[in-house]
C-alpha positions in Angstrom: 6.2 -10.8 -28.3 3.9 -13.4 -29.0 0.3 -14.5 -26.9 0.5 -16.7 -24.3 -2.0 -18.5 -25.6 -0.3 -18.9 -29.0 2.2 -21.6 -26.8 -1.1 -23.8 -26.1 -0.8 -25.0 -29.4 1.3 -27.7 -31.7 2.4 -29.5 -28.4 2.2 -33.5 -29.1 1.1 -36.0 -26.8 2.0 -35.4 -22.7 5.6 -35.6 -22.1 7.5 -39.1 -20.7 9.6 -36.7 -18.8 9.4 -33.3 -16.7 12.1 -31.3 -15.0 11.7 -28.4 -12.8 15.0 -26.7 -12.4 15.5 -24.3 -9.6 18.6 -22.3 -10.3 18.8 -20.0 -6.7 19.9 -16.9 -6.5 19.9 -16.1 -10.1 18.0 -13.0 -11.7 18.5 -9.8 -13.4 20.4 -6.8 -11.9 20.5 -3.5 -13.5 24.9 -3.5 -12.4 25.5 -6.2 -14.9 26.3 -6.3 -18.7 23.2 -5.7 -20.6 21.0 -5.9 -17.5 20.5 -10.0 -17.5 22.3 -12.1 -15.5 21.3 -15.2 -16.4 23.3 -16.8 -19.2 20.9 -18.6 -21.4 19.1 -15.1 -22.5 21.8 -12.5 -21.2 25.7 -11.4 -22.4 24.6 -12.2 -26.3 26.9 -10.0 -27.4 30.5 -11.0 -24.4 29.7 -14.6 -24.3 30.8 -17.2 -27.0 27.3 -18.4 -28.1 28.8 -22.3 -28.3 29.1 -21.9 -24.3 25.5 -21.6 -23.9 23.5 -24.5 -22.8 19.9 -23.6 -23.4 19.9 -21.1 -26.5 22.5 -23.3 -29.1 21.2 -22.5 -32.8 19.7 -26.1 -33.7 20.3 -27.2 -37.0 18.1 -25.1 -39.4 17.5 -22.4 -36.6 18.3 -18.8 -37.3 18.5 -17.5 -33.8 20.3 -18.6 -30.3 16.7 -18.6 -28.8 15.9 -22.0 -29.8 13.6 -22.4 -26.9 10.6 -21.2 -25.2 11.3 -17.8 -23.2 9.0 -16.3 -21.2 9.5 -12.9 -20.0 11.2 -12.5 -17.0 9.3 -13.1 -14.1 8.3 -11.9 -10.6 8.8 -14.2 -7.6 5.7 -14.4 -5.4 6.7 -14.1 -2.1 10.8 -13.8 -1.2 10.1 -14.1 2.6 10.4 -17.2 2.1 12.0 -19.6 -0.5 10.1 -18.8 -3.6 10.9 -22.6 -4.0 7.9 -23.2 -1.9 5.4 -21.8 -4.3 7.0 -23.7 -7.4 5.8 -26.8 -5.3 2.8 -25.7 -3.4 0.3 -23.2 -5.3 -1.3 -22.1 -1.9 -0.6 -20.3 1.6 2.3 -21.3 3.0 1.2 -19.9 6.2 0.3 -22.3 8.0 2.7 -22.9 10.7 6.3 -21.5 11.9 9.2 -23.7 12.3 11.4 -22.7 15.5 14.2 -23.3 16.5 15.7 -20.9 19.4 17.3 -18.7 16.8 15.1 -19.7 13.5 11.0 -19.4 12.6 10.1 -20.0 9.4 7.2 -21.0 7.4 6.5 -24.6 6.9 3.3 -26.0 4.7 0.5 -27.2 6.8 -0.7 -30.1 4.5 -4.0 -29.2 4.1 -3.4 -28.2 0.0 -1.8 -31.0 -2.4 1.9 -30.5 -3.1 2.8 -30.8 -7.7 4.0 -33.9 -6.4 1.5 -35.2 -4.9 -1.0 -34.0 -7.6 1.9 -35.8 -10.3 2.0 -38.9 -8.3 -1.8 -39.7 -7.9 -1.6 -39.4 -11.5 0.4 -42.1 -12.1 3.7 -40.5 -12.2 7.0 -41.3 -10.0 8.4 -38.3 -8.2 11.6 -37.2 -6.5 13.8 -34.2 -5.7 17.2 -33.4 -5.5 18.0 -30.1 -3.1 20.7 -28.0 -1.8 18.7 -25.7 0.2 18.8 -25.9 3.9 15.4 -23.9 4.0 13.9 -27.0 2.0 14.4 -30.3 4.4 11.8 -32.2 5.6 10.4 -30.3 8.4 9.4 -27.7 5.5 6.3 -30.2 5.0 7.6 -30.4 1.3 8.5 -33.6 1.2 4.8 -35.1 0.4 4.0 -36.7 -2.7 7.9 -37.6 -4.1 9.0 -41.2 -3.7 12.6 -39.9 -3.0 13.1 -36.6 -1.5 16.6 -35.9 -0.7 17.3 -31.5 0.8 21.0 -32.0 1.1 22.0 -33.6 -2.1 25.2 -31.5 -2.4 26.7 -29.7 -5.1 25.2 -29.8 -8.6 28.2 -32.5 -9.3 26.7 -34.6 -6.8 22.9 -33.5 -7.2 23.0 -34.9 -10.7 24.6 -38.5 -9.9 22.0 -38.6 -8.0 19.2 -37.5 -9.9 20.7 -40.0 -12.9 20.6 -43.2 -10.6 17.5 -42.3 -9.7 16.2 -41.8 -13.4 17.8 -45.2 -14.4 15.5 -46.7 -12.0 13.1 -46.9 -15.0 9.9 -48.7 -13.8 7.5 -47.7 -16.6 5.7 -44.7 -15.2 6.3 -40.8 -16.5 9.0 -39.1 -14.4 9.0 -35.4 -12.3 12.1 -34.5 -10.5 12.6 -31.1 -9.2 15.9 -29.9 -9.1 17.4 -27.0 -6.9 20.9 -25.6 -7.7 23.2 -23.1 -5.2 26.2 -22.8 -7.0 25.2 -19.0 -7.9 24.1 -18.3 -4.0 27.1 -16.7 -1.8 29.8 -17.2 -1.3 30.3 -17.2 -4.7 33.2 -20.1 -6.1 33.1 -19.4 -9.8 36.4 -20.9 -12.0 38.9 -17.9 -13.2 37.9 -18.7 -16.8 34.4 -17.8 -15.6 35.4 -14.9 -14.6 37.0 -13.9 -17.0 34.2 -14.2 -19.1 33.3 -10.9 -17.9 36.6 -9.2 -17.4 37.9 -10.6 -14.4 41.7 -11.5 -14.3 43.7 -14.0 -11.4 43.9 -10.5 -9.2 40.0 -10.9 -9.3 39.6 -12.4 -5.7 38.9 -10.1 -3.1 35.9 -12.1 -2.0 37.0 -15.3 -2.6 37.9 -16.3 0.8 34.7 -14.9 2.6 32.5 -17.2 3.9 29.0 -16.8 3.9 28.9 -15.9 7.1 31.0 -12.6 6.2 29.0 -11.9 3.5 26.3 -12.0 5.8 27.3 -9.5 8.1 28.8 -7.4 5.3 25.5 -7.2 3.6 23.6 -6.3 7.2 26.2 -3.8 7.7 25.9 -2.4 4.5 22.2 -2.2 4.6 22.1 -0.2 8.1 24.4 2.1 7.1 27.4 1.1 8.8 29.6 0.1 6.5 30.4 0.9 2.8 31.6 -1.0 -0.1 34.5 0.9 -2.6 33.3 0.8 -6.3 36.5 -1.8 -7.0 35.3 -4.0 -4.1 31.8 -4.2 -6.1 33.0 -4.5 -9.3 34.5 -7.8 -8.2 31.6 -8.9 -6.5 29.3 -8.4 -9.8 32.4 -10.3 -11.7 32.1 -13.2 -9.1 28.2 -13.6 -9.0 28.1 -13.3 -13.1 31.0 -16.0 -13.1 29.1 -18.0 -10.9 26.3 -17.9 -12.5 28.0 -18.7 -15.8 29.5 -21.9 -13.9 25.9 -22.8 -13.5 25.1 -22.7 -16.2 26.9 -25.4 -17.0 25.7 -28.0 -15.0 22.6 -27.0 -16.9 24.0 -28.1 -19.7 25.7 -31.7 -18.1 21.8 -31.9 -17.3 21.0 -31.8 -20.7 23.7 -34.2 -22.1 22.7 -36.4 -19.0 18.8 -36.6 -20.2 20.5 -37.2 -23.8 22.2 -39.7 -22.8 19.0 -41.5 -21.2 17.2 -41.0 -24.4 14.3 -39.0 -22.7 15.6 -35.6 -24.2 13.0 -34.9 -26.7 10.3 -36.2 -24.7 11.2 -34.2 -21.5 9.0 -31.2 -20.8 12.4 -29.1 -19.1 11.3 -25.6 -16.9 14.2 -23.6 -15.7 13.6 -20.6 -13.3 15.1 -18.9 -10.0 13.7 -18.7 -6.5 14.9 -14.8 -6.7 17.9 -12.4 -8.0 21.0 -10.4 -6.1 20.7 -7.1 -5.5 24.5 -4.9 -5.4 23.5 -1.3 -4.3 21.0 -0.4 -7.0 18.5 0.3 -3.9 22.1 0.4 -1.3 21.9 -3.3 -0.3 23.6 -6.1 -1.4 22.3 -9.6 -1.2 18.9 -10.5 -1.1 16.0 -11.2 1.5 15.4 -7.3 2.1 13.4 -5.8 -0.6 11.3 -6.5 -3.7 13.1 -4.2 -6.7 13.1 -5.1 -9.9 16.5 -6.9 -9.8 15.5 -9.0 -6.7 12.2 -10.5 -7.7 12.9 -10.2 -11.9 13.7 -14.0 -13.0 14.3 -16.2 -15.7 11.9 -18.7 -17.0 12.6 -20.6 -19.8 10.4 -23.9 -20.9 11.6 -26.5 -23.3 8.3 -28.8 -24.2 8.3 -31.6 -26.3 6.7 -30.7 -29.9 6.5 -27.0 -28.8 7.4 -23.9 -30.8 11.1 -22.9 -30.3 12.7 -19.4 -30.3 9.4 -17.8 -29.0 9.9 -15.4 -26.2 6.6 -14.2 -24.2 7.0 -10.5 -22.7 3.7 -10.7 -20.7 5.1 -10.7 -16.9 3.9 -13.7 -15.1 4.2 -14.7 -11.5 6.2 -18.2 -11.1 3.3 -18.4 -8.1 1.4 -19.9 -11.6 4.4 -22.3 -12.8 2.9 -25.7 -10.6 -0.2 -25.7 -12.1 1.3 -25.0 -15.9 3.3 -28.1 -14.7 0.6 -30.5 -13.7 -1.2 -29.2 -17.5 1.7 -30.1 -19.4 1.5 -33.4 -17.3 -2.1 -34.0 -18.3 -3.6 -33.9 -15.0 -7.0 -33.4 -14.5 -7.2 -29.3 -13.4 -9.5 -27.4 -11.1 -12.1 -24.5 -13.5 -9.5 -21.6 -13.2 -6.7 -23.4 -12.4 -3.6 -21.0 -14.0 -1.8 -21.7 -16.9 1.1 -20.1 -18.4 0.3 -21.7 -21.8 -3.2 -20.3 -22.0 -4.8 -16.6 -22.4 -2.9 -14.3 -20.2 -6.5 -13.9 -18.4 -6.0 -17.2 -16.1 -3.1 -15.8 -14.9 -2.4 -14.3 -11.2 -1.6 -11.0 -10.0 2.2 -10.1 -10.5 2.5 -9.7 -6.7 5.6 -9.9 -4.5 5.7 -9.6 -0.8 8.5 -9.9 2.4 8.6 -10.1 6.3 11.4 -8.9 7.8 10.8 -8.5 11.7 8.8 -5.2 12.0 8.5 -4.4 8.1 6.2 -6.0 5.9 6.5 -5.1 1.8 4.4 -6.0 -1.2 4.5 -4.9 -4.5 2.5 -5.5 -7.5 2.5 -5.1 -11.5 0.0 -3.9 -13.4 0.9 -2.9 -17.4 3.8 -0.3 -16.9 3.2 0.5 -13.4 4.8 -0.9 -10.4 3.6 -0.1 -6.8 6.0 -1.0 -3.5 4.1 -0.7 0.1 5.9 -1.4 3.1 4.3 -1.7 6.4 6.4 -1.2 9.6 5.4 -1.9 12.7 6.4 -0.1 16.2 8.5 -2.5 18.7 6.5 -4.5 21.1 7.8 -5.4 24.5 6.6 -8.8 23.9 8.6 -10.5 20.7 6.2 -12.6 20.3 3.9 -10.1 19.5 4.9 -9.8 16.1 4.9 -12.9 15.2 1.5 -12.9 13.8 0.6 -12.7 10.0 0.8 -9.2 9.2 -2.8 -8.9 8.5 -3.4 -9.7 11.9 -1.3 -6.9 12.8 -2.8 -4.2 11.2 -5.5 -3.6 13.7 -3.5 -4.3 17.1 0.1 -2.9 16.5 1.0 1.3 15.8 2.6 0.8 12.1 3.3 3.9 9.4 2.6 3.1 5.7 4.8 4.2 2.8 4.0 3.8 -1.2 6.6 3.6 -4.0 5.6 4.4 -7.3 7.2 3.4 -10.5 6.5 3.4 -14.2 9.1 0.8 -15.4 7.8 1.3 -18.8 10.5 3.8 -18.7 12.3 2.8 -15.5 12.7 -1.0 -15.3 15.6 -0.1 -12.5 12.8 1.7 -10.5 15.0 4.9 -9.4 12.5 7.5 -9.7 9.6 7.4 -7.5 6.6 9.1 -8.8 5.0 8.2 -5.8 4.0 12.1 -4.6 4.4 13.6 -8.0 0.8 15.2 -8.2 0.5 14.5 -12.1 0.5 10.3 -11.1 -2.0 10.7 -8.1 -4.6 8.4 -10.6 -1.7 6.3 -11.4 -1.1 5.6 -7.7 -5.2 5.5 -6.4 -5.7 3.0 -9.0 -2.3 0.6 -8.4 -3.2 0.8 -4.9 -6.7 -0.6 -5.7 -5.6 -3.2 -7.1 -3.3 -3.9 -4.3 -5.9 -3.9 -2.1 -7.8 -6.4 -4.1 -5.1 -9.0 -4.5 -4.8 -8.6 -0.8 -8.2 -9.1 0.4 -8.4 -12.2 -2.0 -5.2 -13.3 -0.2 -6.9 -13.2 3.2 -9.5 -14.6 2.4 -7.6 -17.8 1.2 -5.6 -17.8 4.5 -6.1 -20.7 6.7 -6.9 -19.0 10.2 -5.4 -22.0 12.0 -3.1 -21.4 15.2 0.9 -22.0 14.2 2.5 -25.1 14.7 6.1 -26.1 15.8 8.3 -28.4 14.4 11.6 -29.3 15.1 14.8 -28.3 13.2 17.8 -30.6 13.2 20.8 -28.6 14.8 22.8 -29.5 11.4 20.1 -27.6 9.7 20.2 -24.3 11.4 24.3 -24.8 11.4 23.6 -24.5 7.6 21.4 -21.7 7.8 24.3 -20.2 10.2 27.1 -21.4 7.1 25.0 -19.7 4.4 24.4 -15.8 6.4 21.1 -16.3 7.5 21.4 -16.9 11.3 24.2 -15.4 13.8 
């Protein structure tokens, strides 16, 4: 691979255009052919290159890569949408939204949003969402002119994402846009899925709901319930053809900034909020641990004047990606603001963490080594009691502690834990040092403010219901 910082350079003047593509749900998982399941990089050798959108040879090119690639990232914090962090580079702590049935984090304000960063720049902002997790009580919203959480299917998402462009009024241009075609249930085409050997018999899921996927995956992951190796087979095949499908609305997204004439001056990021998991840890679905093929991602940049067929294998956290952003733009950064174009040393931990009621996890990179820590906390009469920020936790509530251990030098699928193996004990002191010190620098950052609740629109948490998350 080549140095971050090698990127920095040959990039002409700021671009007219940027595009920050949020494709959910899509990441790598060990099940699938040649371990990536995102199109643009993965199945080189069982898809037709010409049905790529992002890697086409262009003319003189000797390689599909034609654009930047970095490696495969690690989500920051899969708790919550790592859509939040893409926008936001701070806490997201601040406050819970609750509904009887729902809490989740919102953004207290008290940090600048990209957009709002973008716009006081001069630029003109919106974004174009299907994500119920994303509306406006999420605190999101700030800094885009048009901000629109239910803008359907990716069909519908990009009409409106062209009006809005053709709404030219002189200024530089940042839409962010958020894709759930790959999230379940998944509705690929049969010619999608046969990409990947699939045939019209290939459709035992296709009439699940979300809803049953839900409570297949939650009875899967306690134990109750098991899924035959045909049944997952056809899963993989629906999710890759899915994903394959998505890929080309990536492409219409191209044609459509083509079409504009803002193509070669648009500065285009596309990345995932997190992966699919399909028993390589015995879950399916997502939202429940931090393996490898959860929290490992695509990002791919496209900049205008940049180097093309590059590929960066330094990990990265996408926690990093709104700040790269706001360079590229040519706003004015903080000293040690992060940048993904620069020296890997501005760059922030490789960390990922998750609440799930009692358990807290974290895991972080560091070279080869990969350490998991999950927290669990004893049952409190009071439910409220848990509601606290885990930190807060630690002190007041009986928990046990267990450490994971991989080198994924060797073991990117992270199946043998070396976690007790005496020969790694210096391996482990020293990963869980640095754990520590990523999480004492987190606290510190943490605003200490009491939680604040918002209202959720019934239509939202019906969503939430339509997509698995709530009963």
């Amino acid at each position: 691979g080549q140095p971050l910082d090698a990127i920095a350079n040959g990039l002409d003047e700021g671009p007219a255009c940027a595009v920050l593509s949020v494709t959910d749900n899509v990441g790598n998982t060990a099940a699938t052919t040649g371990g990536d399941s995102f199109l643009v990089i993965g199945y080189a050798e069982t898809v037709p290159p010409d049905s790529f959108s992002l890697t086409s040879p262009s003319e003189g090119a000797e390689t599909n890569e034609v654009q930047i690639t970095f490696r495969w990232t690690d989500s920051d914090d899969t708790s919550l949408p790592i859509s939040y962090r893409l926008l936001v580079d701070t806490d997201m702590s601040g406050g819970y939204a609750v509904d009887t049935t729902v809490t989740t984090d919102t953004f207290n304000g008290k940090h600048p949003t990209l957009a709002e960063r973008l716009s006081a720049g001069g630029w003109r902002c919106a974004a174009f969402i299907n994500n119920a997790q994303l509306g406006e009580f999420s605190g999101l919203q700030h800094g885009f002119d048009r901000y629109m959480p239910q803008a359907g299917k990716a069909d519908r998402l990009l009409e409106h994402f062209a009006q809005w462009l053709a709404e030219d009024d002189g200024r530089p241009v940042f839409a962010y846009l958020h894709f759930l075609e790959a999230h379940w249930p998944y509705k690929p085409r049969r010619r999608h899925v046969a990409l990947f050997g699939g045939n019209r018999d290939t459709n035992y899921f296709r009439d699940h709901s979300a809803r049953d996927f839900g409570r297949l995956r939650r009875a899967i992951s306690r134990g109750g319930d098991e899924l035959p190796d045909e049944q997952l087979q056809q899963m993989i095949q629906m999710y890759d053809g899915a994903v394959r499908r998505l890929d080309g609305k990536l492409k219409v997204l191209l044609n459509l900034l083509e079409q504009r004439g803002v193509r070669e001056e648009t500065a285009l990021f596309v990345t995932a909020d997190h992966g699919e998991e399909f028993l390589e840890h015995g879950k399916i679905g997502h939202g429940q641990a931090l393996y490898n093929e959860l929290t490992h991602v695509p990002l791919i940049a496209s900049l205008p004047g940049g180097p093309v067929g590059r590929r960066i294998r330094t990990p990265v956290s996408l926690v990093d990606l709104s700040d790269t952003v706001a360079h590229v733009a040519g706003i004015e950064q903080e000293d040690g603001a992060a940048n993904l174009l620069d020296a890997p040393h501005t760059l922030s931990p490789v960390v990922s963490e998750i609440r799930i009621g009692r358990r807290y996890s974290q895991a972080i990179r560091v070279g080869d080594w990969r350490l998991h820590r999950r927290y669990t906390f004893e049952r409190q009469e009071d439910p409220d009691a848990l509601r606290r920020r885990p930190h807060e936790l630690l002190g007041s509530v009986p928990h046990t502690v267990r450490h994971e251990l991989y080198h994924v030098g060797d073991d990117k699928d992270e199946q043998i834990n070396l976690a007790d193996e005496p020969v790694c004990r210096e391996a482990r002191e020293r990963m869980i040092a640095e754990m520590d010190a990523w999480w004492s620098r987190a606290i510190a950052a943490i605003d200490d403010g009491p939680a604040r609740e918002v209202e959720i629109d019934s239509t939202v948490v019906q969503r939430l219901r339509e997509l698995g998350y709530v009963e």
